[in-house]
C-alpha positions in Angstrom: 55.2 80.4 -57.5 55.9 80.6 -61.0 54.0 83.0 -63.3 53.2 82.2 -66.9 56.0 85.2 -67.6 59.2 83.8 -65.6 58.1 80.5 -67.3 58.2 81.2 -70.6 61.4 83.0 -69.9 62.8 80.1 -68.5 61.8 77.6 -71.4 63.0 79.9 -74.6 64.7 78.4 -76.8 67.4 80.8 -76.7 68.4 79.5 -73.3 68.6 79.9 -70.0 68.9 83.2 -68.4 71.2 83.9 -65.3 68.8 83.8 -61.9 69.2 87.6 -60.6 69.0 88.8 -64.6 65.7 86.5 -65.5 64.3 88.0 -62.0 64.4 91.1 -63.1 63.2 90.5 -66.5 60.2 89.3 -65.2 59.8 91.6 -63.2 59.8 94.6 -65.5 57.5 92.4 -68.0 54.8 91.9 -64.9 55.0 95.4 -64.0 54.6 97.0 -67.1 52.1 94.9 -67.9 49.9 95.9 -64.8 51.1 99.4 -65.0 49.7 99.7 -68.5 46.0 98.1 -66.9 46.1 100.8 -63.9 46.6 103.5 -66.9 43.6 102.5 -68.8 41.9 102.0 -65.3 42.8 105.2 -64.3 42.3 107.3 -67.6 38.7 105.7 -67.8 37.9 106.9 -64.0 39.2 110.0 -64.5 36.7 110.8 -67.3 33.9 109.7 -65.2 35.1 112.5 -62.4 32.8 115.7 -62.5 35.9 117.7 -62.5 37.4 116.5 -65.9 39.0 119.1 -67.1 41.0 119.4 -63.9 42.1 115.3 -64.9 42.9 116.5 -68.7 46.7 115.8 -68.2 46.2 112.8 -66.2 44.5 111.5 -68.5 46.8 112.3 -71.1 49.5 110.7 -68.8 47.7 107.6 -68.2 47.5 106.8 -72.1 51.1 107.5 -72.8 51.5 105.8 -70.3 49.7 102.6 -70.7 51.0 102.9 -74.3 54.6 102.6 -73.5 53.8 100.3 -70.7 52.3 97.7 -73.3 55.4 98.3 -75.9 58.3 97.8 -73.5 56.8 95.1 -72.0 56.3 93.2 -75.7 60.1 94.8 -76.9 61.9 93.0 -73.7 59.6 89.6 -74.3 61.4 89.0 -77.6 65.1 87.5 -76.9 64.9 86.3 -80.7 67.4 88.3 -82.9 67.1 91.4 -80.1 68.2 95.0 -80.8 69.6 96.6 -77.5 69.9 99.9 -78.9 66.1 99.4 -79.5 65.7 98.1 -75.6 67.5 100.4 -73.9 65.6 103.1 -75.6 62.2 101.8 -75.1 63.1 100.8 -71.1 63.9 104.6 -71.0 60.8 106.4 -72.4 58.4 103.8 -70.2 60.7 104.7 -66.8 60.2 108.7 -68.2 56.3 108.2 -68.8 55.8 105.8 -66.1 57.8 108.8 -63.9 55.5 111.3 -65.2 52.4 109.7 -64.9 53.2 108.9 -61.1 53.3 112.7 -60.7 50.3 113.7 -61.9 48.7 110.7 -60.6 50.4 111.9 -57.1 48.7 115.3 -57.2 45.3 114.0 -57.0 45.7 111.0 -55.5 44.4 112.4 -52.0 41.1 112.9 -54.1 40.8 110.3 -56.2 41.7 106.3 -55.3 42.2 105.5 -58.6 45.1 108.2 -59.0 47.0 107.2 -56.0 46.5 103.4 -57.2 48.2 104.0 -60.4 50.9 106.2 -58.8 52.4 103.5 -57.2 51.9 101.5 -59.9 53.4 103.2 -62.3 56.4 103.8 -59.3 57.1 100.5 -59.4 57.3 99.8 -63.4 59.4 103.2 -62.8 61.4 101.1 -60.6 61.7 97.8 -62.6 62.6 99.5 -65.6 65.5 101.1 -64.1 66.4 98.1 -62.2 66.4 96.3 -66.2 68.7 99.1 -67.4 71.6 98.5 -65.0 72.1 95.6 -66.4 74.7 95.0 -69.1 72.4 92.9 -71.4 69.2 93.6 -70.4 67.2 90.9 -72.4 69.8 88.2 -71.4 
């Protein structure tokens, strides 16, 4: 099934996208997206935990992450006069926060459900991200 992402990639005016490179594309757009709503899931648990101060950095991590999550995903949407300096830079920084946040999510995750949900979330924008960067243009 085609989501509303791969379709709007596949109707831009710029053009068509090669199969394998508009797979991926989508792919990182989808999963930053839902990695940046399991942050802001996860940060809002984790201050409703008793132990709060004990989630201070996850919390911390969650909003970076759900920042950069939100920021890649927009930067690798636009195909229309494209910096790649810009989008390999901003791929990087969301695979390092996503990264981090997996982490810290990671150490409390036997704890708290909501952690070990946006762990592998945030694994799998990790993932997508890198998967984006080895390609040579990665916006097509």
């Amino acid at each position: 099934m085609e989501t509303a992402v791969r379709g709007m990639l596949n109707i831009h005016p710029v053009g068509p996208i090669a199969p394998a490179d508009a797979d991926a594309l989508g792919r990182c757009i989808e999963h930053c997206m839902a990695c940046a709503q399991a942050c802001a899931a996860c940060a809002d648990a984790c201050l409703a935990e008793t132990e709060l101060r004990d989630l201070a950095c996850c919390v911390a991590r969650d909003l970076d992450c759900a920042d950069l999550c939100t920021a890649t995903a927009a930067v690798v949407t636009r195909r229309t006069a494209r910096n790649g300096d810009v989008t390999r830079s901003v791929l990087l920084a969301c695979r390092t926060a996503c990264a981090a946040c997996a982490a810290e999510c990671e150490r409390h995750g036997d704890r708290h459900e909501h952690c070990r949900i946006c762990a592998e979330a945030c694994r799998a924008c990790e993932q997508a991200c890198a998967d984006l960067l080895e390609l040579p243009d990665p916006v097509g």
